[in-house]
N, C-alpha and C positions, 0 to 999 in steps of 0.2 A: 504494500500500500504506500504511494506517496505521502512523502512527509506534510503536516499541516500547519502553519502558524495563522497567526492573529495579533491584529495588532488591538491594544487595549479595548479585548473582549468583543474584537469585529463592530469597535466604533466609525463610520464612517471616517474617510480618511480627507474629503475635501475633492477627493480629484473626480475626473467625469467617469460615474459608475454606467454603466451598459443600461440598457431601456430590458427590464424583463417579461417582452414577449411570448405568446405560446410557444412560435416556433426557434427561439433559441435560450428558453431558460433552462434547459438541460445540461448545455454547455457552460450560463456562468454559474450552476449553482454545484456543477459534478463535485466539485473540493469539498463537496461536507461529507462522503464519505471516502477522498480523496483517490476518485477514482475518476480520467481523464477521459471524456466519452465527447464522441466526434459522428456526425453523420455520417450512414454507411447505405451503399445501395447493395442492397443483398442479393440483386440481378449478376452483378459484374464484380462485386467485392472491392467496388470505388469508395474510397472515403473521400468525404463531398464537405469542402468549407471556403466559404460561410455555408451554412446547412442552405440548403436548396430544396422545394418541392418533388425535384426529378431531377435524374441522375446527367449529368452536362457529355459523361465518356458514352451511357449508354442509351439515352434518354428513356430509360427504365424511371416505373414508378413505384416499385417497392422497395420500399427506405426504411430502414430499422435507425438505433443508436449503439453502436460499436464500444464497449470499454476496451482500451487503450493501455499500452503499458508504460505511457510518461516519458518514455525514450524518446531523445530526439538528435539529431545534429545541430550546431550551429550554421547558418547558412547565411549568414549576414547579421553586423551590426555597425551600429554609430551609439560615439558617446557625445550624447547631449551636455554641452556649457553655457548654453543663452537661454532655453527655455526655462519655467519653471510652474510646477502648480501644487495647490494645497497637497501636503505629508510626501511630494515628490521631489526634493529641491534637488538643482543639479550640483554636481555633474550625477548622469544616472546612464544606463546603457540601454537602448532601443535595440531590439533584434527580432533579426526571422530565424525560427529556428525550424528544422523539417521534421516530420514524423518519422521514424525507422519504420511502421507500419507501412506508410504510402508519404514517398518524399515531394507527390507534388503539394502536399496539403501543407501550409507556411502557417502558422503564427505567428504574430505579432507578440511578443512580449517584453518583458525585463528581464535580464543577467546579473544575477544575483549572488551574494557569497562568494567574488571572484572580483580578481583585482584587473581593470581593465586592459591596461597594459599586458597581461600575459594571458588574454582574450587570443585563440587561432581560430577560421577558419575550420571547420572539418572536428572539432573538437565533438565529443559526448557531452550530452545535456539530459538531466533527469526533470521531473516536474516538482515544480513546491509548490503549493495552494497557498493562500495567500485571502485571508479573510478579508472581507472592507466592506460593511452593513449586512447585508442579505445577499454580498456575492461575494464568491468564491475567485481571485485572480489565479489563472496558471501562470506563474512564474519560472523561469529554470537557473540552475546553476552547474557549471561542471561536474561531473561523477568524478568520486576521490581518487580513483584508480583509473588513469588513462588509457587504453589501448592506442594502439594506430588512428590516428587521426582519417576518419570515415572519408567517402566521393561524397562534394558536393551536389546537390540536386540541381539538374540542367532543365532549362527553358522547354518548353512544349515544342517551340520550334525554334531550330539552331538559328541564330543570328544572320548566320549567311545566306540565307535560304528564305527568307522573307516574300523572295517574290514569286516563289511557286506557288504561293497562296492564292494570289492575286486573282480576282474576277476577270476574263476579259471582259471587253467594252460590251454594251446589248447589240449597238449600231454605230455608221460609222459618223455619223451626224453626230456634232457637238456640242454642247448648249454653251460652251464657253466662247463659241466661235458669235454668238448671239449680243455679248454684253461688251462692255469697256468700262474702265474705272474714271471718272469726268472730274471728281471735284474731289477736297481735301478740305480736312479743317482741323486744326489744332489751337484747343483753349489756352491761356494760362498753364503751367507748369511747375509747380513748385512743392517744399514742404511746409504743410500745416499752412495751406492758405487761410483759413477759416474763412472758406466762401462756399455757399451752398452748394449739392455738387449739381443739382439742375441747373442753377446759373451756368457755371461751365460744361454744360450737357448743351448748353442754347447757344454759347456762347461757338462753341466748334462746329454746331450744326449749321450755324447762319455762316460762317465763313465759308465750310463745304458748298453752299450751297451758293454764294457768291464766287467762290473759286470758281464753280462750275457754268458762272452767267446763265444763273438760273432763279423763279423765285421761288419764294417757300411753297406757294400756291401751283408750282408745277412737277410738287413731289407726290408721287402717288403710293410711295412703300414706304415702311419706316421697318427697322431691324435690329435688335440690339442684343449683345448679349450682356450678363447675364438676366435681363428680364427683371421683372420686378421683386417685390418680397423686401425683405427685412435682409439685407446682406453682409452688415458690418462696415460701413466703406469703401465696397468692390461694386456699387450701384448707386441708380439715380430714382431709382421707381419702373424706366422700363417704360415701353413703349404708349403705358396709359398715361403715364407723367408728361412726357414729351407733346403726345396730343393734347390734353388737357391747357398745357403752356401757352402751344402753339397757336390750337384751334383746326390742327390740319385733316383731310380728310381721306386716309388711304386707302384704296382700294386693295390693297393687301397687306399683314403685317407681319410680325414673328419674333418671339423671343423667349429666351428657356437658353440652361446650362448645359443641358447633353445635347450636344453639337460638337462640331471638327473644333476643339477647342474655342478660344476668343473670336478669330475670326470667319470661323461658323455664320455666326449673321451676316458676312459678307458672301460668304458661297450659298448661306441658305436667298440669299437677294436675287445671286444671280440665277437662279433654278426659275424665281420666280417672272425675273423679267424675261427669262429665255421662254417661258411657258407666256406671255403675255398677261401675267395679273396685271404687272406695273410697268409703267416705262420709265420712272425717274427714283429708286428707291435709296432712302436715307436711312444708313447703316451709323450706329456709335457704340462707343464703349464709355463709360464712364469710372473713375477711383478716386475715392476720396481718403484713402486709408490713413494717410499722416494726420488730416485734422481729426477723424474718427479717434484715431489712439489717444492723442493730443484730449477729446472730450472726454475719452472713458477716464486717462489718466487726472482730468481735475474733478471727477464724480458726476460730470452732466451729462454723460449718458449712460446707460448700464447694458452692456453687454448681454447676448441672450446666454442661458443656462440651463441647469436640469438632466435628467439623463438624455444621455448619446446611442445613436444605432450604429456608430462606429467603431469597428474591430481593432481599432488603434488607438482612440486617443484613450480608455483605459489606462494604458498603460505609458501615458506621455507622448505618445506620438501626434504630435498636435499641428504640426509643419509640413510642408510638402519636405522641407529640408530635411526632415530625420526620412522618408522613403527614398529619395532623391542620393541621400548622402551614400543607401547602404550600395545602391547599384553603382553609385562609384566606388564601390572600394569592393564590388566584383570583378567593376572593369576593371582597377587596378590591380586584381588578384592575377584575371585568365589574363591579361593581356600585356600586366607592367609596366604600367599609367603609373606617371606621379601628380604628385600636387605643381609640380612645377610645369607640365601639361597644361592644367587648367588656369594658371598663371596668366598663361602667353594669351590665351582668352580673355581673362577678365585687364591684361594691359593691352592689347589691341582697344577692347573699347572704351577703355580710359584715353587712349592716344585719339581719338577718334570723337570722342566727347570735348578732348579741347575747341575742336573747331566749330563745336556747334550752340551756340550760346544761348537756347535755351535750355540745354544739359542741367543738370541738377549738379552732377559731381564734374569737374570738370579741371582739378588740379593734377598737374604730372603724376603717376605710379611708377615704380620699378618693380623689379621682382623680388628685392629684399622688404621695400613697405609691406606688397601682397604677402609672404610669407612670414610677416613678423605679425599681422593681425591680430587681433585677437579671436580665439578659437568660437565658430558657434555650434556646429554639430559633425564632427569627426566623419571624413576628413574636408568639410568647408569650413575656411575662416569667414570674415566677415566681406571678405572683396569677391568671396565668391558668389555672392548673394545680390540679389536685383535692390536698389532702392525705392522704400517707399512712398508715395508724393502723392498730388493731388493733383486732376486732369483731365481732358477729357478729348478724345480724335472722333473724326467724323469722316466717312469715305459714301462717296455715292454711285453707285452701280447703276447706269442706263442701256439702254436699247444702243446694239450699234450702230444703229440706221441714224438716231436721233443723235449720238455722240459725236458726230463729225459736222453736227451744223453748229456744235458748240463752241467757243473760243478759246477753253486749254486746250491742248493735242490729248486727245485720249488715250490713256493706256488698256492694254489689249489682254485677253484672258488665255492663257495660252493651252494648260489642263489646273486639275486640281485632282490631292489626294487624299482620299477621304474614309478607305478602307479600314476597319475594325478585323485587326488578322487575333490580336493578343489578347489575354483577359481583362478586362477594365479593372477588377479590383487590382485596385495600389501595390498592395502586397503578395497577390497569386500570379504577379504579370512576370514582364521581362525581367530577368535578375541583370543583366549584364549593360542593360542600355536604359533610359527613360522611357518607361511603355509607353504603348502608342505614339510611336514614333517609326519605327522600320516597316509596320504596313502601311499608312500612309504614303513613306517617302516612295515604297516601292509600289503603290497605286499609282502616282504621279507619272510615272514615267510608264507606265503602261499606254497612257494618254495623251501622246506625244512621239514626233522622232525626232525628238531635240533631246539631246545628253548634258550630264554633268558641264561635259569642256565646252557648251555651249553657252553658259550661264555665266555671266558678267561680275553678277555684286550677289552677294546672298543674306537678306536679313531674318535671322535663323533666331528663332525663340530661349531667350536667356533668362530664364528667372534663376537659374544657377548655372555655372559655368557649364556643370555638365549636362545642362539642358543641350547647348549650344554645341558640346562637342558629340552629344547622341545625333544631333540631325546632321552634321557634318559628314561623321561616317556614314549614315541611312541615305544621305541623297547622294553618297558614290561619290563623294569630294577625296575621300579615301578609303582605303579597307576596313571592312567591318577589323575593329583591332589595332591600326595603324595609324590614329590619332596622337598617337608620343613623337613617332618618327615626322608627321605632316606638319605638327604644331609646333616642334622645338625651333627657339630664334625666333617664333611669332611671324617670319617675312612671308610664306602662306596663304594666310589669311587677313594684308596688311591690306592699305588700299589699295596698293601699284604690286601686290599680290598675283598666285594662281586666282584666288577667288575673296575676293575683297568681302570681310565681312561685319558686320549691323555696323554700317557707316557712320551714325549718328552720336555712335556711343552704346548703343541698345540700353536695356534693363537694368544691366549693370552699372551703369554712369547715367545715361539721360534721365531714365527715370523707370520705374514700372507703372505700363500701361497696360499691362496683357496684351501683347502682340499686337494691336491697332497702331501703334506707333512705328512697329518695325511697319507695316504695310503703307506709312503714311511716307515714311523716309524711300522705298521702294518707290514710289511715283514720283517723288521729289529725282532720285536719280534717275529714271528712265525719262523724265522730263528734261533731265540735265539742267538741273537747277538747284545741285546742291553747294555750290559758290565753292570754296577752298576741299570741300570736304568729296567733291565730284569723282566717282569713276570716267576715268577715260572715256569717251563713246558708248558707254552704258547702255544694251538695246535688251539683253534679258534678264530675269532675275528672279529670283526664287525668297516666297516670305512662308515662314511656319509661324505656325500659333500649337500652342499644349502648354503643358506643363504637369502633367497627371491625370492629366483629363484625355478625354479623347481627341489626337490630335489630327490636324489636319495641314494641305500645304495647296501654295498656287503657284505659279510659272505664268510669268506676266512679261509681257513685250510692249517695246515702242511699236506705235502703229508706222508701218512704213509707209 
């Protein structure tokens, strides 16, 4: 029987305890008789997590609950130094550890009774229960007596091999051949504006929309992700806020989170104008994050709370940054990545952010500042990480027909890649790269006979460094693997680079916008209008959006 503790008589401990629903309070409650029990389809003898109604290997529906022998491998972790929550203070250690029973099946836990430092990789892990009100945490710690260090458990599908997945096309008509991107608009840009974030939701829309010699009365879509609701700072209200402002009247609309990442609501636009709902559709993104914090920190707003249906933040994982961290320090496992790798990434677009003077960061980096940071979740410092601001872009997607009577030059839609190859949950997905990423990239190019050495500038989604270096290797800029050797010296990915990359400064230095901005600076240089900061003759270019969400990418050209 697994060992049991409690802390002072399984008094809550403050941190976000699990939602105990029918269909998963088996799993947080197994620790009271300290017996680790996992959904099991009894068809094909699949152990199924998160528990699921039907079996995903067999799509059988006889599911039982499987006890468990508490074994596990270590399969990945980070040790958390910036986050912190009630009875969790850091530094603490996030990990996925695999089942010996069935190693696709990953927990999320804590590593416990073990000094991080002499944390490997391939190590044995036993279960500790872990009392906290009326739920049971499986927790794990090394077994006293080591064997051989166990195989780590490999991806569903091998990295390299992304594109045998791939749907072909239905036809050979394109609906991207249909649209063009017309107008731009970028609000204000800063930290902790304290200005509402509709203000600058209006503020980037009216400029798109004058970028585009258009008026507001001749938008007939509006699109935005993520849609409305209660978001923390990563919203503005969403499509009904914008109208209500406006007053505008469109004949089609769209907005919600599960989409090709951030710029989702631009692909989902152009579906639409390609299908004739709209002919002039206004697409945005809004973030108000820095004033958000900035409120919660003086008590004027209060953040939402209560139980989670998330298999992670239990247990501290509260960041994209602790999932994000552990698949880099896979890469860094199979492939031997360093930190200084990701370096050459986050000072390219510091170099890159000098020249653009609404950048938020925008003073010189070396590689000794980046590696002298201070630590936020093993292995990112803090330069690996996007800044947060307050902002808002606005892009509008029109009819081709209608796009060339307009007065900017239009930029042209070349393919987009949109494909769901890998698991969407965080934790069940790609170990080696930022999931949803390689189907995607290799969707893209399905959709096209333009290649990698075709592509001019690439502004490639950064919320951490090795966001930026997953889509590098995926869109064929190098070998799945061969991001150390592509990156080292940074000259690459410089401007006057192989493949000039997030020209702007991206995420990392401008600002974080979730990927609307990289797509804003995309048209700025296919326009050839981005002043000091310009690619050469700039005619293609490649913009991704994700970041743990489902991503997505587009291949965009000057109109010749």
């Amino acid at each position: 029987m697994a060992e049991q503790t409690s802390a002072a008589a399984g008094e809550p401990s403050g941190r976000p305890l699990p939602l105990l629903t029918p269909d998963v309070e088996f799993f947080w409650t197994a620790g009271a008789d300290g017996k680790l029990r996992i959904r099991e389809c009894r068809a094909c003898s699949a152990l199924l997590h998160p528990p699921q109604p039907v079996c995903r290997y067999c799509r059988g529906h006889d599911l039982g609950i499987r006890e468990v022998s508490g074994a596990a491998t270590l399969a990945s972790f980070t040790v958390n130094h910036r986050f912190a929550l009630p009875g969790l203070p850091p530094p603490y250690v996030v990990a996925q550890v695999a089942l010996v029973e069935d190693t696709r099946v990953r927990l999320t836990t804590n590593i416990i009774d073990a000094d991080p430092d002499e944390l490997v990789l391939g190590m044995r892990l036993e279960v500790v229960f872990r009392r906290d009100g009326d739920v049971w945490l499986p927790l794990f710690r090394p077994v006293a007596d080591q064997p051989a260090l166990a195989p780590l458990p490999v991806d569903e599908i091998d990295p390299g091999r992304f594109a045998e997945q791939v749907r072909p096309m239905i036809r050979q008509e394109k609906f991207e051949e249909k649209v063009a991107l017309t107008g731009i608009g970028m609000s204000r840009l800063g930290r902790r504006l304290m200005v509402p974030p509709l203000e600058l939701t209006i503020e980037a829309c009216e400029r798109a929309v004058a970028d585009a010699g258009l008026a507001l009365d001749d938008i007939d879509g509006l699109s935005s992700y993520p849609g409305g609701g209660n978001l923390g700072g990563f919203g503005e209200g969403g499509v009904t806020a914008l109208e209500a402002a406006l007053g505008l009247r469109p004949t089609w609309h769209n907005g919600g989170i599960e989409t090709f990442g951030p710029g989702g609501s631009v692909i989902a636009a152009m579906t639409a104008v390609a299908a004739g709902l709209a002919r002039h559709v206004l697409c945005f993104r809004t973030v108000w994050e820095a004033t958000f914090n900035e409120l919660v920190k003086q008590g004027r707003v209060t953040p939402s709370g209560g139980r989670t249906t998330s298999w992670m933040m239990p247990f501290g994982a509260t960041s994209a940054a602790h999932h994000l961290a552990q698949n880099a320090q896979r890469h860094f496992h199979r492939y031997g990545t360093t930190r200084e790798t990701l370096g050459w990434i986050a000072l390219n677009q510091r170099a890159n952010a000098e020249l653009e003077p609404t950048a938020v960061y925008r003073d010189p980096m070396t590689m000794d500042d980046y590696l002298a940071a201070r630590p936020i979740t093993t292995p990112f410092g803090l330069y690996d990480c996007d800044v947060p601001c307050d902002g808002a872009l606005a892009v509008i997607v029109s009819a081709v027909d209608a796009a060339r009577d307009l007065p900017a030059p239009p930029v042209l839609v070349e393919a987009v890649g949109t494909q769901i190859v890998e698991r969407i949950e965080w934790d069940q997905s790609t170990l080696t790269h930022e999931p949803q990423v390689l189907g995607p990239a290799a969707h893209l190019w399905t959709r096209t006979t333009l290649r990698p050495e075709d592509v001019d500038v690439a502004e490639l989604y950064d919320g951490f460094t090795f966001n930026c270096l997953s889509w590098i290797e995926a869109l064929g800029f190098c070998g799945i693997g061969e991001a150390r050797d592509f990156l080292d010296g940074g000259k690459a990915i410089a401007r006057d680079g192989t493949i000039p990359v997030n020209t702007h400064g991206g995420q990392l230095s401008h600002g974080r916008t979730h990927g609307m901005g990289l797509l804003h600076e995309a048209v700025v240089q296919l326009r050839g209008a981005a002043g000091p900061r310009q690619v050469e003759d700039a005619r293609v270019a490649v913009v991704s959006s994700g970041g743990l969400t489902p991503g997505g990418a587009m291949l965009l050209r000057r109109d010749s």
